[in-house]
N, C-alpha and C positions, 0 to 999 in steps of 0.2 A: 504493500500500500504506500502510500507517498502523503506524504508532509499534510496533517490538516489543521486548519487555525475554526475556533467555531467562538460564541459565547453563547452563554444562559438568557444571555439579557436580550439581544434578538437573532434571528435569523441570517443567513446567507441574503443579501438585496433586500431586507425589512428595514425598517422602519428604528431608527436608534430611539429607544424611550428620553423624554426631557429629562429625566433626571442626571443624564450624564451629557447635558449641553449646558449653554450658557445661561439657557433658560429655566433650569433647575439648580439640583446642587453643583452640577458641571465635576463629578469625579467620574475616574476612567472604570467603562466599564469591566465585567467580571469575562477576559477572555483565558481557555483552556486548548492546548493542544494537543495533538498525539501522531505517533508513527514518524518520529523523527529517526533520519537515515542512522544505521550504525555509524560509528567516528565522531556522533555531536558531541563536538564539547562545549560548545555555548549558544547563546542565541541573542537574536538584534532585533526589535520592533519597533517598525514606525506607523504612524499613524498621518496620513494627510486628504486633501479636498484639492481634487483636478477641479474644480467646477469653481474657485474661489475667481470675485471678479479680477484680480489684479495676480492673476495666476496662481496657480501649485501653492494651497496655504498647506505649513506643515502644522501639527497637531500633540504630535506624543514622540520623542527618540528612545528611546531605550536599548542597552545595550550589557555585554559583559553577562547575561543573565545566564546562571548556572545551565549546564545540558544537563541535570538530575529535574530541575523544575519542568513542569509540563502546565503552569497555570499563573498568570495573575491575578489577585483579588481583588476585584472591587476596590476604588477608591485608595490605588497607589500613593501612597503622601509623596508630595513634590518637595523629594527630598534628593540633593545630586546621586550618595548611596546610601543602597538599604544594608540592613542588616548580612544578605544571602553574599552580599557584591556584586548585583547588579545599581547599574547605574543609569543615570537621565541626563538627557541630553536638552536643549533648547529648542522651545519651539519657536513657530512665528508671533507671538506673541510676547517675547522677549524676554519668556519664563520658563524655568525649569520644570517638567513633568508635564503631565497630561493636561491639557485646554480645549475645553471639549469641542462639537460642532457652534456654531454662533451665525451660519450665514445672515446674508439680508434677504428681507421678507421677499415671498414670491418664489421662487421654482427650487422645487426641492433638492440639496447640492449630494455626491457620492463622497464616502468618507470611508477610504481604505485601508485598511490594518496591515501591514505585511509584515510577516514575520519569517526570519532567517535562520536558518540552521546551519551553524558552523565549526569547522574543526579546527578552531585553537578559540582561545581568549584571547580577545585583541591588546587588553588590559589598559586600557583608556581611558583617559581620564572625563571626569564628570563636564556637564555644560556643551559637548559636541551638537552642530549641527547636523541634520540632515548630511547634506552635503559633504563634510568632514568623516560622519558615522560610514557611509558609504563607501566612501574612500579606501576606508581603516578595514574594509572586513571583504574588500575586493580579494578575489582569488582562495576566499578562506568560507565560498558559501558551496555548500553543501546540496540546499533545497530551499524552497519558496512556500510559501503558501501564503493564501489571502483571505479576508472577509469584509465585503462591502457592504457595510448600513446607510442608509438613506435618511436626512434631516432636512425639513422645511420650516420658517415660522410662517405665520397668518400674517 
């Protein structure tokens, strides 16, 4: 089987509940993994909006996260590290951890999780961008996997 990213909290193209936008408590929701390739030794997730007006908004970096974890919980604290030694990187919002969906009113934006499985620890330090995280774990990804929720406001 190959790489699957899923949460609790909604479906594969559903519908992200408000609680985990800008319009609620805005914490990152509860996503869980499974069937990463043998050799993972760590993993890297981002979270961003192709659909943002002023391009590609990024949303959540994460990276360094142990290959033993298969899950994070609800409402990661935007903290650079946690306790396990995974760490956060900056989003476009020019804060560390998760920020949730927030579009402008009017057509619903795509907001896609991706998560990487890799064979080494890049051992990075906190605050990385997108961009920088990318960089640091080129040649060291393993597998992919995705999950796209959908956010609109009224």
């Amino acid at each position: 089987m190959a790489l699957m990213l899923e949460s609790s909290a909604f479906p594969q193209g559903g519908s992200i509940p408000k609680q985990y936008t800008c319009d609620g408590a805005d914490v990152s929701p509860p996503l869980s993994w499974r069937e990463p390739p043998s050799g993972t030794v760590s993993f890297a997730l981002i979270c961003d909006d192709p659909d943002a007006p002023g391009g590609t908004w990024v949303h959540w970096v994460v990276y360094d996260i142990p290959g033993k974890i298969q899950k994070l919980a609800q409402g990661v604290p935007a903290k650079p590290k946690l306790p396990d030694g995974t760490q956060q990187g900056k989003n476009d919002f020019k804060k560390l951890g998760y920020g949730g969906p927030c579009p402008p009113q009017g057509k619903a934006h795509r907001y896609y999780f991706r998560l990487y499985a890799l064979d080494a620890t890049p051992g990075l330090v906190p605050g990385l961008t997108k961009f920088a995280c990318l960089k640091a774990i080129e040649g060291h990804i393993l597998a992919k996997a995705e999950l796209m929720g959908t956010y609109a406001r009224a």
